[in-house]
C-alpha positions, 0 to 999 in steps of 0.5 A, a space after each residue: 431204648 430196648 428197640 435201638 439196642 435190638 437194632 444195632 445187634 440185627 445190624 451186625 454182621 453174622 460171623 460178629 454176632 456168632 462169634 459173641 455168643 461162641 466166646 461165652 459158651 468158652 468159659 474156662 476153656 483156653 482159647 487155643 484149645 476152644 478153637 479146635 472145638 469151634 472151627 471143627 463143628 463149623 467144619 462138620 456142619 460145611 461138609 454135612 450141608 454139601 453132602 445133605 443138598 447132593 443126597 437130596 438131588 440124588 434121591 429126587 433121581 431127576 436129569 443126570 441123578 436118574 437112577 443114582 443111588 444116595 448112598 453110593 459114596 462113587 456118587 459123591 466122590 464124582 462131584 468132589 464132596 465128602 461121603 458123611 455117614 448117617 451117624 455124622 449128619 448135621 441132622 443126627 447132631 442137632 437131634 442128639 444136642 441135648 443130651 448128656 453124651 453129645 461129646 462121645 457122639 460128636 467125637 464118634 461123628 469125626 472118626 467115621 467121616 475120617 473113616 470114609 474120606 481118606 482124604 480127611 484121615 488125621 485131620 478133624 478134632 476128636 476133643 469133643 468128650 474132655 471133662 473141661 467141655 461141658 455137655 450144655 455148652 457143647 449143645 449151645 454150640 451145635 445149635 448156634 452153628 445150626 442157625 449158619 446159612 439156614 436153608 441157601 443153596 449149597 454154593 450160597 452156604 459154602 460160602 457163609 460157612 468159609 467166611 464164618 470159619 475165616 474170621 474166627 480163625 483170626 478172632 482165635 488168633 486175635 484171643 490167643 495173643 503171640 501164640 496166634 501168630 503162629 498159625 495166623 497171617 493176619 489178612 490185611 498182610 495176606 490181602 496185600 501180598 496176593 494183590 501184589 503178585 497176583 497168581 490168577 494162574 499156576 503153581 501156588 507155593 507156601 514153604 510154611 503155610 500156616 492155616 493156609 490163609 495165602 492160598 485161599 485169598 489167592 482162590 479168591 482172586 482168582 474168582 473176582 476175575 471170573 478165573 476157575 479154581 482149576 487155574 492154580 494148583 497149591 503146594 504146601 508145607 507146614 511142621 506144626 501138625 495142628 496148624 497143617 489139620 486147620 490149613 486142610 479144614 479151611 482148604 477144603 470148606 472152601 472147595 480148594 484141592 488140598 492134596 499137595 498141602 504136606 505135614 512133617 514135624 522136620 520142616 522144609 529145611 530138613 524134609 523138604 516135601 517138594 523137592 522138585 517143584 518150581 513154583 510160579 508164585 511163592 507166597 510166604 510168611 516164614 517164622 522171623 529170625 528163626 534161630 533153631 532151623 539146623 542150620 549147621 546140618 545143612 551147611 552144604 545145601 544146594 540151595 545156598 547159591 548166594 552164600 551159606 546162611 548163618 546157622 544162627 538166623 534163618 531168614 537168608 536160608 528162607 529167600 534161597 528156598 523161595 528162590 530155589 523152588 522158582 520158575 524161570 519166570 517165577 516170583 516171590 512175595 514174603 514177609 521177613 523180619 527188617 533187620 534182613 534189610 540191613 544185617 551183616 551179620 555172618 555173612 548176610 550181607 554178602 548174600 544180600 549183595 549177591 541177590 542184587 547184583 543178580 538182578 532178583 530183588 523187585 520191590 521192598 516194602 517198609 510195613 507199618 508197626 504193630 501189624 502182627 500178633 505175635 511180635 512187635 519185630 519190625 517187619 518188610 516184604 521182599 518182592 522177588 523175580 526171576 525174570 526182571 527183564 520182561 516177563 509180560 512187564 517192562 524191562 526193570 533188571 537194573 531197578 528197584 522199587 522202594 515203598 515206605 508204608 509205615 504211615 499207612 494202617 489203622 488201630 484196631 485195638 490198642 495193640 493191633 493195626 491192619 491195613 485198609 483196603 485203600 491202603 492196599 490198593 496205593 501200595 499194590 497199585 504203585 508196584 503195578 504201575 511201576 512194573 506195566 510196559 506204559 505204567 504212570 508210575 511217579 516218585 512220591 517223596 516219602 513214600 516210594 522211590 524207583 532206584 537204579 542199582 548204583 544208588 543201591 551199590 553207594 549204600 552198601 547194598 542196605 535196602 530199607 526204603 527210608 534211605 531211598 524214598 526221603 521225606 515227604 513233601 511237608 517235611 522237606 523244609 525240616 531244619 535239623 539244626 534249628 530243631 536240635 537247638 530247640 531241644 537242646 535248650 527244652 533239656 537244658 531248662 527242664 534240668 534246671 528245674 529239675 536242680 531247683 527241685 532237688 535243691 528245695 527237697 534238701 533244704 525241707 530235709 535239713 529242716 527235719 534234721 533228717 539230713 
C-alpha cells in the first residue's frame, strides 16, 4: 500500500509536488504575503542558476569566452543575464539555509542584485527578516526551491523555473480567493485571448497588466511557431506597485524584455504611460465596472471619439483607450464584464452603436460562468479591428461573429471552471475560419452565429450572442407553451399540498389549545 502511494507522488508533476510542501511551510502566514516570499526565491534561484552557467563558461575561457573575466559585469550584461554578487548566489544561500539569520541574509541578498541591476531596482521583496516568517521554514524553502532543475542546462532550467514561478501564481491566486483576481487572469482565459488574435509579431499592449500573464502566453506562441522572442515588442502598464514588480519578475524569468512594462499609482486613464503608441495587438483584462477611474476629470479626453463614457462605470473609457492606442491595422482582444453588451446606461448605448456603425467589432464571445476569481460577474470578450475590410483576412466590414461558449468548461473545484484545450481550440478555430479568405466557417445553432449588421441594427445594437446564435439542434423542438402548462400545474399541486399542510398544522394547534 506504502509503494502505490510512493508512486502516485513521483507521478505528480514537479510544480504539484512543490507547491504541497511550499503550502505547509506557510503556516500562519497569509497567502498574499506568503506569495511574495515564495515567487521572490524562485526568482533569486532563476537569475543565480543564469548567471552560475554563464560564469562557469567564462571562467573555462574556451571559444568566444578566451580571456573573459567572470567577474566583469560587461560579460554578463552582453548575454543579457543578470550580474548576481557573490553574497546573493544560490550556492551562498543553500549554504547559510540553516542558520538563524537566513532572513537578513536573504533580504541583504536582493538588495545587492538591485544594487547591480538597475533594471531590477524597486522590484524584488526584501520581507524575508519579518518575525511572522520563522528561520526554519525559510530554510525549508530554500531547499525545496534547490531541488528545481537540479543540474540542466541554463535553457532547459529556465524553462522549469517559469513554468514553476507560473503555476504558483495561479495557485497563490487560487488561495487568496477575489483578492487573487486582481493580479491573476486566470490561463485558460489568457490561453484563448492570445489564440484568438494571435500576435506572432509586433507591438504587444496590455493597459492594465496585471502580472504579465498576456504577454508571456503571447512569448509563448511565438515560440511554438518557430518565431523569435524579438518579433514582438511589449508595452505595459499597471498601477498596483505589487502586482507591476510580479509582472517584471515573471518577465524576466522568462528572458522577456520587460523595460516598456510601467508602474504608476494614477493608471492609464490619469497617466497614460504610452501616450503615442500604436499598438498591433491589445490584450487586456481590465477591472469590470470599474466605478472609481476619475471619469469626471476626464470629461473631454480625446480618446472619447465614440461618445463620453459615463463617469460612474469605466468599461466604455476602456475600449476607447484600446481603440485609441491601435494601429491602423491593429486588433484588440479583452475581456469586459456582459452587461457592456447590452447597457444604456448613461449613454453606453449610444457609444456601443456608434462602435458598430464603425465597422470595428469583429467577434463577441459569450463566456461561461464561474471562470474568474474574484467576481461571479458574468463575463464576454470583445474582439476588435481596425481593419475589417481585409487585412491579410476576408472582407467581413459588415459582419459580426457571434460565439455563445457558456456550455463550454469544466469544474475545477466547486466554485472554479476553466476552459479545456479542445475548448479553445473550437472557439478560437471558429473565428479563424470565419475570418480566412476560404475559411469553412459554418453557423452552428447554439453556439455561433455570423450576423450582418442589419440584424444587429433590428435589435438596437445589443450584442450578446444568445439573441443571435439560437438553440441548439436538440432544442429546436422546445414547446415553450406546453413546458409553461407543466410548471404551472407542478405550482399549482405543490401549493395545494403546501395548503393541506398548513392546514393539519392548525388543526394539531388547536388540539393544544395553543391557538
Amino acid at each position: 500500500m506504502a509503494k502505490s502511494s510512493a508512486e502516485n507522488t513521483k507521478e505528480e508533476p514537479i510544480e504539484k509536488q512543490l507547491w504541497k510542501a511550499a503550502d505547509k511551510l506557510r503556516k500562519n502566514i497569509d497567502a498574499a504575503e506568503y506569495k511574495h516570499i515564495v515567487l521572490g526565491l524562485i526568482f533569486l534561484k532563476y537569475i543565480s542558476d543564469a548567471f552560475e552557467d554563464l560564469h562557469t563558461r567564462l571562467k573555462e575561457g574556451k571559444g568566444e569566452y578566451k580571456g573573459a573575466d567572470p567577474e566583469d559585469k560587461d560579460e554578463y550584461k552582453a548575454e543579457n543575464v543578470f550580474f548576481v554578487p557573490p553574497s546573493a548566489r544560490w550556492s551562498f544561500l543553500k549554504s547559510h539555509a540553516k542558520q538563524p539569520t537566513i532572513g537578513k541574509t536573504v533580504d541583504e541578498s536582493m538588495d545587492a542584485i538591485e544594487r547591480e541591476n538597475p533594471s531590477l531596482r524597486d522590484v524584488l521583496p526584501k520581507t524575508y527578516a519579518r518575525g511572522n516568517l520563522d528561520p526554519t521554514s525559510l530554510g525549508g524553502l530554500i531547499d525545496l526551491i534547490s531541488n528545481i532543475a537540479l543540474g540542466d542546462a541554463k535553457a532547459r532550467s529556465a524553462d522549469v523555473l517559469g513554468h514553476v514561478f507560473e503555476y504558483f501564481l495561479g495557485e497563490f491566486a487560487l488561495a487568496e480567493g477575489k483578492q487573487g483576481g486582481q493580479f491573476y487572469t486566470p490561463r485558460s482565459i489568457v490561453e484563448l485571448l492570445v489564440k484568438m488574435l494571435e500576435p506572432y509579431k509586433g507591438r504587444v499592449f496590455d493597459p492594465c497588466c496585471g502580472s504579465g500573464g498576456m504577454f508571456v502566453q503571447s512569448e509563448k506562441l511565438v515560440a511554438e511557431h518557430q518565431g523569435k522572442a524579438n518579433d514582438i515588442s511589449i508595452y505595459g502598464q499597471e498601477s498596483n506597485q505589487t502586482t507591476w514588480r510580479l509582472a517584471k519578475m515573471n518577465l524576466a524569468i522568462r528572458s522577456i524584455d520587460s523595460s516598456q512594462v510601467k508602474w504608476n499609482n494614477e493608471g492609464s486613464f490619469l497617466n497614460d504611460a504610452h501616450k503615442d503608441l500604436k499598438a498591433d495587438f491589445v490584450i487586456a483584462n481590465p477591472p469590470f465596472n470599474d466605478s472609481d477611474w476619475s471619469g469626471d476629470l476626464l470629461r473631454n479626453d480625446g480618446r472619447w471619439k465614440y461618445g463620453t463614457p459615463p463617469a460612474g462605470n469605466a468599461n466604455y473609457a476602456w475600449i476607447q483607450h484600446f481603440l485609441y492606442h491601435l494601429s491602423p491595422s491593429g486588433v484588440a482582444g479583452f475581456v469586459l464584464a456582459k452587461g457592456s453588451l447590452t447597457s444604456k446606461t448613461s449613454g453606453e448605448g449610444e457609444i456601443r452603436k456608434a462602435l458598430v456603425e464603425a465597422r470595428l467589432v469583429d467577434c463577441i464571445i459569450n463566456l461561461p460562468p464561474k471562470l474568474f476569481l474574484n467576481t461571479q460577474i458574468p463575463a464576454c470578450l470583445w474582439f476588435l479591428s481596425r481593419n475589417k475590410a481585409n487585412g491579410g483576412y476576408r472582407n467581413r466590414i459588415d459582419e459580426i461573429l457571434f460565439i455563445d461558449a457558456r456550455n463550454e468548461g469544466h469544474l475545477i473545484n466547486r466554485r472554479t471552471k476553466e476552459l479545456s484545450e479542445e475548448d479553445i481550440k473550437k472557439i478560437s478555430g471558429t473565428y479563424h475560419e470565419w475570418r480566412k479568405l476560404k475559411g469553412k466557417y459554418e453557423d452552428v445553432k447554439g453556439f455561433c452565429n455570423s450576423v450582418k449588421l442589419e440584424r444587429v441594427k433590428e435589435l438596437d445594437y445589443v450584442l450578446t450572442p444568445g439573441r443571435y446564435v439560437g438553440l441548439p439542434e436538440d432544442e429546436d423542438d422546445f414547446d415553450f407553451k406546453e413546458r409553461f402548462t407543466k410548471l404551472k400545474v407542478e405550482l399549482e399541486g405543490q401549493l395545494k399540498e403546501e395548503e393541506k399542510l398548513n392546514e393539519a398544522i392548525r388543526e394539531n394547534l388547536k388540539k393544544v389549545k395553543i391557538v
